[in-house]
ChimeraX commands (.cxc) that place a marker at each C-alpha (Angstrom):
marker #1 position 128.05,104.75,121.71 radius 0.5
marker #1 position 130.45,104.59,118.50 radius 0.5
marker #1 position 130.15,107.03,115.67 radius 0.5
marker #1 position 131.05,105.22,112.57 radius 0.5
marker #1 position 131.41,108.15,110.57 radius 0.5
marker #1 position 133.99,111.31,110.60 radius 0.5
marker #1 position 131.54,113.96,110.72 radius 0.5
marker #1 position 132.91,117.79,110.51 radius 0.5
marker #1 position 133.12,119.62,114.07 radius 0.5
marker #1 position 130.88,122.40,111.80 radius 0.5
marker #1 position 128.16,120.91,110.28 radius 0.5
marker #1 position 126.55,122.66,107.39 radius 0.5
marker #1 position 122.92,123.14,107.97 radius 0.5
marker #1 position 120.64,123.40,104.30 radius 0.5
marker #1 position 117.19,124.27,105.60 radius 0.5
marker #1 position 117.62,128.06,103.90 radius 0.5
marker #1 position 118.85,126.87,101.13 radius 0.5
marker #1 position 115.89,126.29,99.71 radius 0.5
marker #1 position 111.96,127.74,99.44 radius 0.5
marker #1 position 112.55,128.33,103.05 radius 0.5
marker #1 position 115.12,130.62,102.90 radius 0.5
marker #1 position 117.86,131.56,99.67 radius 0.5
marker #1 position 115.83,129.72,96.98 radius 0.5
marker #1 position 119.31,128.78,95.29 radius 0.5
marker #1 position 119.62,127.53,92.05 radius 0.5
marker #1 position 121.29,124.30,91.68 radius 0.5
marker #1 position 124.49,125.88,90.70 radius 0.5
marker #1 position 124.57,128.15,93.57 radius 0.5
marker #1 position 124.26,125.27,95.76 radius 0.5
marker #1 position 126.79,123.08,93.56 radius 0.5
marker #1 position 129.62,126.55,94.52 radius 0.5
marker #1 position 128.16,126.42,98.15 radius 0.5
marker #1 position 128.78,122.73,98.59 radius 0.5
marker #1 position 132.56,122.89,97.55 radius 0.5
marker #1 position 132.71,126.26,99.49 radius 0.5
marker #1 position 131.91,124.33,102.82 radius 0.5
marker #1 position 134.30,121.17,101.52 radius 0.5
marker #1 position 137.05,124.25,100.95 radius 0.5
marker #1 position 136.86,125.49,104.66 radius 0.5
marker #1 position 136.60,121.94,105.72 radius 0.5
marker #1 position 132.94,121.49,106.11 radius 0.5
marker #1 position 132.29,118.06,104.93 radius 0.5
marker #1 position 128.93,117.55,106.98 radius 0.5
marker #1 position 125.35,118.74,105.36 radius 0.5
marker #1 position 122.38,118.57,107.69 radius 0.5
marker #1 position 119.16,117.83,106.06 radius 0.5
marker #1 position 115.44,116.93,106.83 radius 0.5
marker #1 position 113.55,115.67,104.38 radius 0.5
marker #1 position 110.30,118.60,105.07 radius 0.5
marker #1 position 112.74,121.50,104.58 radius 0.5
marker #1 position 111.16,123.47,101.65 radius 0.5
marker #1 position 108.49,121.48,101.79 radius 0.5
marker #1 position 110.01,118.42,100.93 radius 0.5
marker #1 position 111.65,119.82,98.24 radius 0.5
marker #1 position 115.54,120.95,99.58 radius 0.5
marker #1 position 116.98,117.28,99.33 radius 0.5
marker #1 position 116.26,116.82,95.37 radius 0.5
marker #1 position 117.78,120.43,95.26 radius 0.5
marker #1 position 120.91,119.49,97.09 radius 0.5
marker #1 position 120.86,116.19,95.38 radius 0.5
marker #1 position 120.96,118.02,91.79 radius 0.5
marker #1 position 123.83,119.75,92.60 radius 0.5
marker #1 position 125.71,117.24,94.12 radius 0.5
marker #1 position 125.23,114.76,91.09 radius 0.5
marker #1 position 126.80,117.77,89.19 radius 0.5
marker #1 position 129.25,118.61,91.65 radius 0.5
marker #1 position 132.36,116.45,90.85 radius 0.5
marker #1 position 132.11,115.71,94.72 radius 0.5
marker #1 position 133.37,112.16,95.39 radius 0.5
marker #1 position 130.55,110.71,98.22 radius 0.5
marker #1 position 133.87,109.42,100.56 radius 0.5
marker #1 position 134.36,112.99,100.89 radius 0.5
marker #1 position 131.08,114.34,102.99 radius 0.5
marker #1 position 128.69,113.13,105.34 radius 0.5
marker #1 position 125.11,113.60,104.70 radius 0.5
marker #1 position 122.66,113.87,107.35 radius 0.5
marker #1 position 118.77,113.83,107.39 radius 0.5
marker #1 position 115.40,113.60,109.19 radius 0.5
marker #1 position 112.27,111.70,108.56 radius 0.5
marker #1 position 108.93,111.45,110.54 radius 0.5
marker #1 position 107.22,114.83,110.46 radius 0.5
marker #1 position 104.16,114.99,108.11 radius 0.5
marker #1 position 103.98,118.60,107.17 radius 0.5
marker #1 position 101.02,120.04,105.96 radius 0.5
marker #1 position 102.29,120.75,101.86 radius 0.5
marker #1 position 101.22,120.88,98.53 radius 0.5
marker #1 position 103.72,117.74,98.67 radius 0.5
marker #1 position 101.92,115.76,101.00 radius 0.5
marker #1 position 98.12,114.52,101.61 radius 0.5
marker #1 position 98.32,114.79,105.86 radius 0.5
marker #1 position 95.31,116.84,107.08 radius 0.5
marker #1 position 97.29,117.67,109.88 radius 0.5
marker #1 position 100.79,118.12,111.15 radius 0.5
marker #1 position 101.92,115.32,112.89 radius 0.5
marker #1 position 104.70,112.33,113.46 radius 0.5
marker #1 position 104.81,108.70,111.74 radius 0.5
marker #1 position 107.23,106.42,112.73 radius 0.5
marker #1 position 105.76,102.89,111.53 radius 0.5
marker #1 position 108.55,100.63,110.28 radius 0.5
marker #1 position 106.77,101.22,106.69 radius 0.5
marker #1 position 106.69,104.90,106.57 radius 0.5
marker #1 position 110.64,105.57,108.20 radius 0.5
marker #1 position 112.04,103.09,105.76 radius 0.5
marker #1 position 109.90,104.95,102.47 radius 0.5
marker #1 position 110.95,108.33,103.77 radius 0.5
marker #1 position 114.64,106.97,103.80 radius 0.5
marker #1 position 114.22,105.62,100.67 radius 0.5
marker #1 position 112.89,108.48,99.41 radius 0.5
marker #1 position 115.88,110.61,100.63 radius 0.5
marker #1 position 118.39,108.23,98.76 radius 0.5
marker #1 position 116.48,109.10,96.02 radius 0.5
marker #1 position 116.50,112.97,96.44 radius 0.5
marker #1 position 120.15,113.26,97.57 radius 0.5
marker #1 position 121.45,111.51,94.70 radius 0.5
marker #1 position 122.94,108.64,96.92 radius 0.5
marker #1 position 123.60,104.67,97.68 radius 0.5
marker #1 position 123.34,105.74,101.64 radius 0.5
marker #1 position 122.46,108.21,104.66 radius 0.5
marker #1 position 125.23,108.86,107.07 radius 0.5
marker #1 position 123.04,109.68,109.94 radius 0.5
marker #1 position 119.66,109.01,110.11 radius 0.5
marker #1 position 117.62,110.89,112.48 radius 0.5
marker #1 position 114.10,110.99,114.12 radius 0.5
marker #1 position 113.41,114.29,113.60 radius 0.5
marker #1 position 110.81,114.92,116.49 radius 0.5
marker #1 position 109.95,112.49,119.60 radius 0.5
marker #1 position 105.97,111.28,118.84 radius 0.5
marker #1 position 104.22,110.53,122.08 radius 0.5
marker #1 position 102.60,107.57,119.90 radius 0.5
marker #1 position 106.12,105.53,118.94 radius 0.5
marker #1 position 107.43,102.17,119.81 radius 0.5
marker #1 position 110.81,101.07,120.26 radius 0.5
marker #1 position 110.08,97.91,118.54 radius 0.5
marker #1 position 108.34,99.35,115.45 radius 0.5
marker #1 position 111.55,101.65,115.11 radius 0.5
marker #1 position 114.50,99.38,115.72 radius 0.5
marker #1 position 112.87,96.70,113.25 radius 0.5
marker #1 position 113.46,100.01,110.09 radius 0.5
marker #1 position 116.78,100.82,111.28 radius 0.5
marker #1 position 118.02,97.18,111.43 radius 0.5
marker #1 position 116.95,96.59,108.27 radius 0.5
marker #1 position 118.30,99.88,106.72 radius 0.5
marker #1 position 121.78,99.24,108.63 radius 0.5
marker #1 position 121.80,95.44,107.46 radius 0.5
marker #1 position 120.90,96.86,103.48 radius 0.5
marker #1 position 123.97,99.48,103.74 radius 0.5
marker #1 position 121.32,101.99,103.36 radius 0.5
marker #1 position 121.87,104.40,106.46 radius 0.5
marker #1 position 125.24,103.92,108.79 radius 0.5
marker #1 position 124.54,106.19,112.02 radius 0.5
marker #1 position 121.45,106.61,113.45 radius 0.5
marker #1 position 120.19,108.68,116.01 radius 0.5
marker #1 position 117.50,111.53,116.87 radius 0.5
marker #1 position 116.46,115.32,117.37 radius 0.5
marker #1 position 114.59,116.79,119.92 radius 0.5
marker #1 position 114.57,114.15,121.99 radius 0.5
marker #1 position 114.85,113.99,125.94 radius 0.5
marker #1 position 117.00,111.53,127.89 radius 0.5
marker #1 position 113.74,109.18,128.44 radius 0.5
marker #1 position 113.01,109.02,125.11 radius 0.5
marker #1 position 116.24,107.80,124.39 radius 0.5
marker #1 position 116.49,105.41,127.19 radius 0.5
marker #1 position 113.24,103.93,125.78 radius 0.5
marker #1 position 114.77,103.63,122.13 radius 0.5
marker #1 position 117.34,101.98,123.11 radius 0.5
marker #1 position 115.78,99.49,125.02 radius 0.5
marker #1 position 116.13,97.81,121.72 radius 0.5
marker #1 position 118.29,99.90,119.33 radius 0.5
marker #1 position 121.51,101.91,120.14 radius 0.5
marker #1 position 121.26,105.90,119.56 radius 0.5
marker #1 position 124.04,107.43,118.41 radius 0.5
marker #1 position 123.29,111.02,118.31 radius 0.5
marker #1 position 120.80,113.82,119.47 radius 0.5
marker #1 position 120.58,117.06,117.97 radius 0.5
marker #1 position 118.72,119.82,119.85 radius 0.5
marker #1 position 118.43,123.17,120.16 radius 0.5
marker #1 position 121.32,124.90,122.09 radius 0.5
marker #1 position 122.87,128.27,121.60 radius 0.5
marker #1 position 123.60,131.29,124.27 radius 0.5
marker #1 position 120.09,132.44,124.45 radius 0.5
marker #1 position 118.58,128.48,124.74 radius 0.5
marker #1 position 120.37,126.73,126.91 radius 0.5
marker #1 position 117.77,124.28,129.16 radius 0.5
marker #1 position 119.64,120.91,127.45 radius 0.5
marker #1 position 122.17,121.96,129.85 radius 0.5
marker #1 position 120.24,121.79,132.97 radius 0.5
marker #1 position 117.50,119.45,131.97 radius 0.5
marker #1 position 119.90,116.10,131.22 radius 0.5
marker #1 position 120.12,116.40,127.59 radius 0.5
marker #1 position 123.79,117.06,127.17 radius 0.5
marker #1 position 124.55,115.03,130.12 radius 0.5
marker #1 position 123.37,112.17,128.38 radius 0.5
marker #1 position 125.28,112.70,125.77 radius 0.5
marker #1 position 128.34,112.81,127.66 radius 0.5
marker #1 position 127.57,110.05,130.07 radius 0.5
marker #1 position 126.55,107.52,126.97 radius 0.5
marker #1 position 128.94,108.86,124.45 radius 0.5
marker #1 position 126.57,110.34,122.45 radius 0.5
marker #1 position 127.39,112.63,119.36 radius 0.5
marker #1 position 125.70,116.03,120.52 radius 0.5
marker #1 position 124.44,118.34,117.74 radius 0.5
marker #1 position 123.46,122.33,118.22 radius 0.5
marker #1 position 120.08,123.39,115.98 radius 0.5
marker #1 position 119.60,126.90,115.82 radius 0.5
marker #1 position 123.42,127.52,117.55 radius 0.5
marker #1 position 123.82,131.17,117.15 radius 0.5
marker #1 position 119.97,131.29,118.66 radius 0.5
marker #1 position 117.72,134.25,118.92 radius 0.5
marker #1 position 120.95,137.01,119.31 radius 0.5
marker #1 position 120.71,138.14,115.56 radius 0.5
marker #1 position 116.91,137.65,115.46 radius 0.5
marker #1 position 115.20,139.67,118.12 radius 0.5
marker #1 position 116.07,142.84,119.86 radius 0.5
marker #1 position 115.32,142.28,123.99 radius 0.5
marker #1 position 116.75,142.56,127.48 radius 0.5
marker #1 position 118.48,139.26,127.45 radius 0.5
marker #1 position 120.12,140.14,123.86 radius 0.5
marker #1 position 121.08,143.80,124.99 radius 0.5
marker #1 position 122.73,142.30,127.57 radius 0.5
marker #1 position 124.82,139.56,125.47 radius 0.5
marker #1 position 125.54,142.78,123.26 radius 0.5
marker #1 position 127.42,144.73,126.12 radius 0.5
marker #1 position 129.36,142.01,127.28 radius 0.5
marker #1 position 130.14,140.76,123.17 radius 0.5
marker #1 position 131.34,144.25,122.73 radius 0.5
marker #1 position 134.50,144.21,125.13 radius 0.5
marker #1 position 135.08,139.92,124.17 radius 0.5
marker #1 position 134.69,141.16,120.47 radius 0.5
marker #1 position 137.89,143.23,120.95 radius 0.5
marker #1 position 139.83,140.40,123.58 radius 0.5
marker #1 position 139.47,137.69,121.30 radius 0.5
marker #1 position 139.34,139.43,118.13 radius 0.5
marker #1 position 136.36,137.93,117.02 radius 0.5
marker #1 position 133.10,138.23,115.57 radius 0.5
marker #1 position 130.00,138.35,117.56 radius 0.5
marker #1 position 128.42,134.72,115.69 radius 0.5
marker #1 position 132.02,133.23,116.40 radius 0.5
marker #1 position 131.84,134.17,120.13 radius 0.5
marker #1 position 128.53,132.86,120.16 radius 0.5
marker #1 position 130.01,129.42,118.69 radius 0.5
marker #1 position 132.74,129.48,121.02 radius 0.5
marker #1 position 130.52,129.28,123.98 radius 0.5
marker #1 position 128.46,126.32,122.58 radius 0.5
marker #1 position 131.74,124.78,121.53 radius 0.5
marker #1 position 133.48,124.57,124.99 radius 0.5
marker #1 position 130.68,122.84,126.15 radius 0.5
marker #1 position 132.14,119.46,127.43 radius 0.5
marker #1 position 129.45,117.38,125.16 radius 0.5
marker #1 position 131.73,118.33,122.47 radius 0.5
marker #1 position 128.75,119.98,120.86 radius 0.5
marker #1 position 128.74,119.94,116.68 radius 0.5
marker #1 position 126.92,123.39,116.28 radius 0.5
marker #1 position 124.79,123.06,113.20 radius 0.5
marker #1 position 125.21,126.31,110.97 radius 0.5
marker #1 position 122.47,127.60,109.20 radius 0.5
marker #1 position 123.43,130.30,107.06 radius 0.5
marker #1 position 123.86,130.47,103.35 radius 0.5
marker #1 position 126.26,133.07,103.07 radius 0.5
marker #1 position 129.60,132.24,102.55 radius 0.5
marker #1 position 131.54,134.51,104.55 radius 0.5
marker #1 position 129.61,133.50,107.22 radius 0.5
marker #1 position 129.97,129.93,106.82 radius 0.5
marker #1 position 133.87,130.48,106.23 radius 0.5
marker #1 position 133.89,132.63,109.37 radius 0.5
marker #1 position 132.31,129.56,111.23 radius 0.5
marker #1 position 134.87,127.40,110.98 radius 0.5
marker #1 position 137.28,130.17,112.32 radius 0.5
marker #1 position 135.41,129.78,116.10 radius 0.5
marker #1 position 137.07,126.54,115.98 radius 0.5
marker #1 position 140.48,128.27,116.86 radius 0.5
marker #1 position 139.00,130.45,119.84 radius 0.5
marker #1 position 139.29,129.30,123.30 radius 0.5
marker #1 position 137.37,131.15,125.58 radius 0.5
marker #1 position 138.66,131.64,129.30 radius 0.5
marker #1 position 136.96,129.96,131.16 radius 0.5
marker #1 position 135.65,133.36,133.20 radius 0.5
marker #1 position 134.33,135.34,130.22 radius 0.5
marker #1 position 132.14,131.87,128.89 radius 0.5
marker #1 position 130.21,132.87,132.45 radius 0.5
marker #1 position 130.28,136.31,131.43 radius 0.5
marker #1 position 128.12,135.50,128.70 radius 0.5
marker #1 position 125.79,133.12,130.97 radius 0.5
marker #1 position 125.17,135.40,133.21 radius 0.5
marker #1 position 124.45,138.09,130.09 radius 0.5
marker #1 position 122.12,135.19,129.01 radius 0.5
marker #1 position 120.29,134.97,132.20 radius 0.5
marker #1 position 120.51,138.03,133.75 radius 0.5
marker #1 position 121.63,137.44,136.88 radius 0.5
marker #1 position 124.59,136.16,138.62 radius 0.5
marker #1 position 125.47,132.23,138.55 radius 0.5
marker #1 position 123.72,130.94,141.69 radius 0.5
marker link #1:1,2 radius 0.2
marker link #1:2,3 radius 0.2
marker link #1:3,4 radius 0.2
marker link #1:4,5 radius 0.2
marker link #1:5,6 radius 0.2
marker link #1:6,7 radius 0.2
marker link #1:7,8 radius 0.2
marker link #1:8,9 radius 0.2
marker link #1:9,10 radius 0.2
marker link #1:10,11 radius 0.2
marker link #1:11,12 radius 0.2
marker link #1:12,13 radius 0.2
marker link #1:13,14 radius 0.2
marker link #1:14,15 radius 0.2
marker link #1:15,16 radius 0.2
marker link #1:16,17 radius 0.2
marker link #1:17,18 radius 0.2
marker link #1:18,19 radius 0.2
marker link #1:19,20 radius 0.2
marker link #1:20,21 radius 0.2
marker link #1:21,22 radius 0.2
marker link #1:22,23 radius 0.2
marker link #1:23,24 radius 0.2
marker link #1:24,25 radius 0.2
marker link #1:25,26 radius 0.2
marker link #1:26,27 radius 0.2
marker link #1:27,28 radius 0.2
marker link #1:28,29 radius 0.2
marker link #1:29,30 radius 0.2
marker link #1:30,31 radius 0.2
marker link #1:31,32 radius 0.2
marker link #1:32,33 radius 0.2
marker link #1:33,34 radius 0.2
marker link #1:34,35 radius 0.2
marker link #1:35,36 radius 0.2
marker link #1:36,37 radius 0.2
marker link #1:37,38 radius 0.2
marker link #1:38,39 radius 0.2
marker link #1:39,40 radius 0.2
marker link #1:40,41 radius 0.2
marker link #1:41,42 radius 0.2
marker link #1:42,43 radius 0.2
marker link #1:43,44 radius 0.2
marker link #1:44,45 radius 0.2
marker link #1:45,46 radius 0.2
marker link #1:46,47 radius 0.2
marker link #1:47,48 radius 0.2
marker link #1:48,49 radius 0.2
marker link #1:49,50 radius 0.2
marker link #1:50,51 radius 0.2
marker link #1:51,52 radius 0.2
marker link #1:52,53 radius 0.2
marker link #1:53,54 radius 0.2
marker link #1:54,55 radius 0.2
marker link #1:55,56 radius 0.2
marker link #1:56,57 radius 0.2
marker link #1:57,58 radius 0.2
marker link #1:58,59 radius 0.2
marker link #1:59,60 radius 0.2
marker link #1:60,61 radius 0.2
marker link #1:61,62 radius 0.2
marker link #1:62,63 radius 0.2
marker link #1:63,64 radius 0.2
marker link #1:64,65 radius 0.2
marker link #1:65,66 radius 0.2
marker link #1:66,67 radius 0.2
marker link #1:67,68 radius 0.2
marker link #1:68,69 radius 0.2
marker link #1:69,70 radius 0.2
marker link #1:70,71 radius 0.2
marker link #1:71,72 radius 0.2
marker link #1:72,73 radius 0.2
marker link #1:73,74 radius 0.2
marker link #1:74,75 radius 0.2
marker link #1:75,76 radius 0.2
marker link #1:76,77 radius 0.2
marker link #1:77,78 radius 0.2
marker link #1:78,79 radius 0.2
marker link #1:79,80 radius 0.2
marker link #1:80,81 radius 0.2
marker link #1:81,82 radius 0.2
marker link #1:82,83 radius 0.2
marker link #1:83,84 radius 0.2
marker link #1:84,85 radius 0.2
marker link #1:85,86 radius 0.2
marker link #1:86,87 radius 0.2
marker link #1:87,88 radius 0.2
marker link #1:88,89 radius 0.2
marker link #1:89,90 radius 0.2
marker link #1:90,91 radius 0.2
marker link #1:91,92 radius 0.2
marker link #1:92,93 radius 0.2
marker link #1:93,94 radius 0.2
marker link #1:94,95 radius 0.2
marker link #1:95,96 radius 0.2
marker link #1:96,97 radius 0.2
marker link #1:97,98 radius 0.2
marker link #1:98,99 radius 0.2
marker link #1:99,100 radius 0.2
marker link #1:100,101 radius 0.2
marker link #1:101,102 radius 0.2
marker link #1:102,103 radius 0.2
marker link #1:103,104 radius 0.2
marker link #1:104,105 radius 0.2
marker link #1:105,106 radius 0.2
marker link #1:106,107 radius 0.2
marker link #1:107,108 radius 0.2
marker link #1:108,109 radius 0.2
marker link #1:109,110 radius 0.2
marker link #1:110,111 radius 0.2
marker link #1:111,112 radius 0.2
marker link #1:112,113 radius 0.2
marker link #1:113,114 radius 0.2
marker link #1:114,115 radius 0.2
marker link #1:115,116 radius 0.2
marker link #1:116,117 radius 0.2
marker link #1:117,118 radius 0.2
marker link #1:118,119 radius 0.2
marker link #1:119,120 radius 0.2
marker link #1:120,121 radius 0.2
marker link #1:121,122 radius 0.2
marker link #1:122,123 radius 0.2
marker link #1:123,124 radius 0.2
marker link #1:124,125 radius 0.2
marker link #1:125,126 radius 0.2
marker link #1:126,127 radius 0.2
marker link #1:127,128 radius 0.2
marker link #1:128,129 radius 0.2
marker link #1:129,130 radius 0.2
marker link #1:130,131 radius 0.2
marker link #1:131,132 radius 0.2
marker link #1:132,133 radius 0.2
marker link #1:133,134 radius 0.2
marker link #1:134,135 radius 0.2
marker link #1:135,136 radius 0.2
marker link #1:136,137 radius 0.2
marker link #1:137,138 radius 0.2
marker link #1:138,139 radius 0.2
marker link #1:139,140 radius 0.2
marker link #1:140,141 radius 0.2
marker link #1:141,142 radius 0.2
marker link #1:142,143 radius 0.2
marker link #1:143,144 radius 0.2
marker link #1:144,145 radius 0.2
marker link #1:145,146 radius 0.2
marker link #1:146,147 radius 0.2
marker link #1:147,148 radius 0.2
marker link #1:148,149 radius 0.2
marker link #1:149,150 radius 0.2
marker link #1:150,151 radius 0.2
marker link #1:151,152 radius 0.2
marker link #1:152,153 radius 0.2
marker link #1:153,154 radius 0.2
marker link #1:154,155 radius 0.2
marker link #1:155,156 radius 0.2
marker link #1:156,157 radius 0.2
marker link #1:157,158 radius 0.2
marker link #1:158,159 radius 0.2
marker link #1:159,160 radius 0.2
marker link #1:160,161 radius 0.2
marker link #1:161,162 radius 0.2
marker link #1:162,163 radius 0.2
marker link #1:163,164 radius 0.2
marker link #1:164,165 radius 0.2
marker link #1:165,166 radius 0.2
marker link #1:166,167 radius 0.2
marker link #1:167,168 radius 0.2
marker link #1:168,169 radius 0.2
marker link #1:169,170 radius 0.2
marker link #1:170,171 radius 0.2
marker link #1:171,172 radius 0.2
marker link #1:172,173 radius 0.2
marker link #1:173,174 radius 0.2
marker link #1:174,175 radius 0.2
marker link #1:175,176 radius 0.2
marker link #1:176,177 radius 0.2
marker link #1:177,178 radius 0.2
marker link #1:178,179 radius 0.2
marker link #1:179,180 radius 0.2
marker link #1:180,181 radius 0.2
marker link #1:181,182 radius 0.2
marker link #1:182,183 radius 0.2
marker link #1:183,184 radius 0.2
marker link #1:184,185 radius 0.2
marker link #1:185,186 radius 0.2
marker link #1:186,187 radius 0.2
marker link #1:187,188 radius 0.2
marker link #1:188,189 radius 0.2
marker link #1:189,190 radius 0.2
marker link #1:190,191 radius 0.2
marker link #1:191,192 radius 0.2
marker link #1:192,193 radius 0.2
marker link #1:193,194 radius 0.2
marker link #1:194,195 radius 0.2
marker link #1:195,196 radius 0.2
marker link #1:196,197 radius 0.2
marker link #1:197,198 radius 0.2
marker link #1:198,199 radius 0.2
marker link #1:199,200 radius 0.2
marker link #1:200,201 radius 0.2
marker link #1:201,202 radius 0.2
marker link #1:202,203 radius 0.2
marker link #1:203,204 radius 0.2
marker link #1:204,205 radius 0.2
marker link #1:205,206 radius 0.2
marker link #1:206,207 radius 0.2
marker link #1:207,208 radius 0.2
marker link #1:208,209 radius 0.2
marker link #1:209,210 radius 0.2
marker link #1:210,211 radius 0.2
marker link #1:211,212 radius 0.2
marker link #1:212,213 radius 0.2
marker link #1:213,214 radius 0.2
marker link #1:214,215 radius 0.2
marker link #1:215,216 radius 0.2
marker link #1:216,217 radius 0.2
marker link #1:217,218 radius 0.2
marker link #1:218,219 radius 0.2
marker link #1:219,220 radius 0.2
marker link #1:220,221 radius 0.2
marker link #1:221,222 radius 0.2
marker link #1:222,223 radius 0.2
marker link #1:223,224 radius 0.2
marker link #1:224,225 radius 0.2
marker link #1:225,226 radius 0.2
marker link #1:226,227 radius 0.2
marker link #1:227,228 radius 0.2
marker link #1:228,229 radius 0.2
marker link #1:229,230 radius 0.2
marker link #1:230,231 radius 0.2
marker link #1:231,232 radius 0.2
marker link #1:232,233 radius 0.2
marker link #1:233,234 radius 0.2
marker link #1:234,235 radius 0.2
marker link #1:235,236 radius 0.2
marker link #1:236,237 radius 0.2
marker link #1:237,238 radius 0.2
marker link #1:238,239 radius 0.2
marker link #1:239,240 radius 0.2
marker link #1:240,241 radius 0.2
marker link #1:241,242 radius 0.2
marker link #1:242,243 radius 0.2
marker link #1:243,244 radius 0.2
marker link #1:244,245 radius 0.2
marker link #1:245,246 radius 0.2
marker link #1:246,247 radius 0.2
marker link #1:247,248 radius 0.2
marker link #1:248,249 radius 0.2
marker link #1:249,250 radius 0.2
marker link #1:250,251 radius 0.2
marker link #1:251,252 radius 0.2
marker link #1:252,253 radius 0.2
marker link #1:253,254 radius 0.2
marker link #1:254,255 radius 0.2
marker link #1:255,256 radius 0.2
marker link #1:256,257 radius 0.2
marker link #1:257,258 radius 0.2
marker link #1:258,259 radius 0.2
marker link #1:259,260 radius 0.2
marker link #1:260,261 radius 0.2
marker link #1:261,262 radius 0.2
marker link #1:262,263 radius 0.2
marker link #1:263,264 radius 0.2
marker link #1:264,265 radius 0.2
marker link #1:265,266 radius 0.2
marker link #1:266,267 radius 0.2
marker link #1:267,268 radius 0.2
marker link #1:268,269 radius 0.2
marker link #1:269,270 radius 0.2
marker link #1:270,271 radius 0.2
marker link #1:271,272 radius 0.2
marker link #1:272,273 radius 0.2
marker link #1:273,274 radius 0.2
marker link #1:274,275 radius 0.2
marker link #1:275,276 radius 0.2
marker link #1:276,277 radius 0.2
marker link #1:277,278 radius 0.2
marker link #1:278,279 radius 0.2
marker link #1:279,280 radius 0.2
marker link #1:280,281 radius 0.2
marker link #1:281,282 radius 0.2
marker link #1:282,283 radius 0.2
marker link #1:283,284 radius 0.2
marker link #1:284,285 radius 0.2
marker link #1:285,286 radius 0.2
marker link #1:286,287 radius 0.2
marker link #1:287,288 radius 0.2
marker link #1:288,289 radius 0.2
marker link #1:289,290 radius 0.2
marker link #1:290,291 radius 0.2
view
């Protein structure tokens, strides 16, 4: 499967950006977006939900003001959750993927982001009611009007996919992967992504290490504290080390808005963990020995 687009190895993730996170004003995101571009981060992740439907017109604001030439970043985003909002009439949460309702959403995103077309489109979560048909017939007419170039999905499981493409090619899946949630490694999602040349994408890549205190992250801790000093490294680069020697050639998608952080992302790039201490931390993640 053939990615058309040169998307950064670091992909920028927006979600906190916004009312779900920073609440940045449009010229804090205008600095943040040429921060990323200046520690070469040129991909933005998006859905169009986050904030409650409200973080793409944000981003879109400040990229209109930016000075940013569009050949110079990728833009990726997600359609077919209906999230219960202020912004929307749904009654309940819940997944749409007519061919109506995926090509308003992307329609809607050009709108928001300020742009002529969508790098990647993704299904954002696998609905146990979609059709292959009903899909394939949006994206071929969204890849025909030079409205979306990639397209792929998120969340979804190597079935799923296989069904998709019984009539459209996927490109991409982004899931969640990180140190302390790793089952796409054992359950065929990354080897699906290897096997069909898929682009494979890390939500949520640094995982639950920095948010909860536990057995499982006590134990990462000990063994981060003598790699910390061997690699001379920080902890969240360590942690994107081991998701980036993965042999998917996972793009971890980064999700802070600080821009040390984000800076200091790009920096895991240049570690290359032995091969012994990435087990070290799997068998800190799982607490016992590789079988």
């Amino acid at each position: 499967m053939k990615i058309t687009q040169n998307y950064s190895r670091i992909i920028a993730g927006t979600m906190t950006w916004g009312s779900w996170g920073k609440n940045l004003s449009t010229a804090e995101i205008d600095k943040l977006i040429h921060h990323c571009l200046n520690v070469g981060i040129t991909t933005f992740d998006h859905a169009d939900i986050y904030g409650g439907y409200t973080n793409e017109a944000m981003f879109g604001a400040a990229f209109a003001n930016s000075g940013v030439s569009r050949e110079n970043l990728q833009l990726i985003t997600k359609c077919g959750i209906q999230y219960v909002c202020d912004a929307r009439e749904a009654k309940i949460g819940h997944y749409q993927y007519n061919k109506e309702y995926i090509i308003e959403s992307v329609h809607q995103s050009l709108k928001n982001l300020k742009t002529d077309y969508i790098d990647f489109l993704l299904l954002h979560r696998p609905s146990p009611l979609m059709h292959p048909l009903e899909i394939s017939e949006a994206i071929y007419q969204l890849k025909s009007q030079g409205k979306i170039i990639d397209f792929g999905v998120s969340n979804f499981t190597p079935s799923q996919i296989q069904m998709i493409e019984t009539v459209v090619p996927v490109a991409g899946n982004q899931v969640e992967f990180s140190l302390t949630q790793n089952t796409v490694m054992y359950d065929g999602t990354l080897d699906d992504c290897i096997t069909n040349k898929r682009m494979a994408m890390a939500w949520s890549s640094l995982g639950s290490y920095f948010k909860e205190t536990n057995e499982q992250t006590k134990r990462i801790k000990d063994s981060l504290n003598q790699l910390t000093k061997k690699y001379n490294a920080t902890e969240d680069q360590l942690l994107l080390a081991w998701v980036l020697k993965h042999p998917a050639n996972v793009h971890p998608v980064v999700g802070t808005a600080t821009p040390e952080r984000i800076a200091a992302s790009v920096n895991a790039l240049d570690i290359k963990l032995e091969l012994e201490d990435w087990f070290v931390l799997l068998k800190a993640s799982q607490g016992h020995p590789v079988p």
